[in-house]
C-alpha positions, 0 to 999 in steps of 0.5 A, spaced: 429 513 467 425 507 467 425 506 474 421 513 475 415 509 471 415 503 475 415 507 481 409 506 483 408 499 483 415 498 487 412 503 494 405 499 493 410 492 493 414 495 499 410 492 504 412 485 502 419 485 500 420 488 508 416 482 510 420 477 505 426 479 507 424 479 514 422 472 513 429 471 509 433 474 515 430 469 521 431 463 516 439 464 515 440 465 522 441 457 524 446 456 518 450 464 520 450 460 527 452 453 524 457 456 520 460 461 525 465 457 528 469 456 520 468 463 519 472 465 526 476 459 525 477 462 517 480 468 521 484 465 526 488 462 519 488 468 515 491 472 521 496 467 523 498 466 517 499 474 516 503 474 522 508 469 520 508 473 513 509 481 516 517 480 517 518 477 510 514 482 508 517 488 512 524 486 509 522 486 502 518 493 503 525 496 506 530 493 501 526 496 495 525 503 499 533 503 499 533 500 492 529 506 490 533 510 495 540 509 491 536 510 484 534 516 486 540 519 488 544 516 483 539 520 477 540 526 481 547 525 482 550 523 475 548 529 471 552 533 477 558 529 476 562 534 470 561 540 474 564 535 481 570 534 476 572 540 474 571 542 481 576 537 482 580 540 478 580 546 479 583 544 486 588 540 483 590 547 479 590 551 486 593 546 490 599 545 486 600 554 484 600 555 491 606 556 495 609 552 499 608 553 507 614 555 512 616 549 517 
């Protein structure tokens, strides 16, 4: 809210912070041209480093994704396993109740 009070004083310094930071701006012109080269070489760095990093990355993200990928299937199929066996022995019972084939 204070800033509404100030209001005024900050249009009437506009004009010269405008110019201020024009001044600012062609001043830092030379050092951006000087440090240009260091910050391109900077990249080229941070790139090839990525480069060389993105397969033992991609490895690690593929071995967790079937890590998480095992664990969710195990916590979905666990809870089922009683219902599997009894299946089973359901079987079990059918198979051995029925008669046997003609040859």
């Amino acid at each position: 809210m204070f800033w509404l009070l100030t209001l005024p004083i900050r249009l009437a310094l506009l004009p010269f912070k405008l110019a201020l930071y024009l001044v600012l701006a062609v001043l830092a012109i030379p050092f951006a041209i000087l440090l240009l080269p260091f910050f391109l070489f900077r990249l080229f760095l941070k790139m090839a480093v990525g480069l060389l990093v993105l397969p033992f990355v991609l490895i690690v993200a593929f071995a967790w994704l079937l890590i998480a990928a095992l664990a969710v299937g195990a916590v979905l199929l666990v809870p089922l396993l009683p219902f599997a066996f009894l299946a089973l022995c359901v079987w079990a019972v059918v198979k051995i109740a029925a008669r046997p084939a003609i040859v």
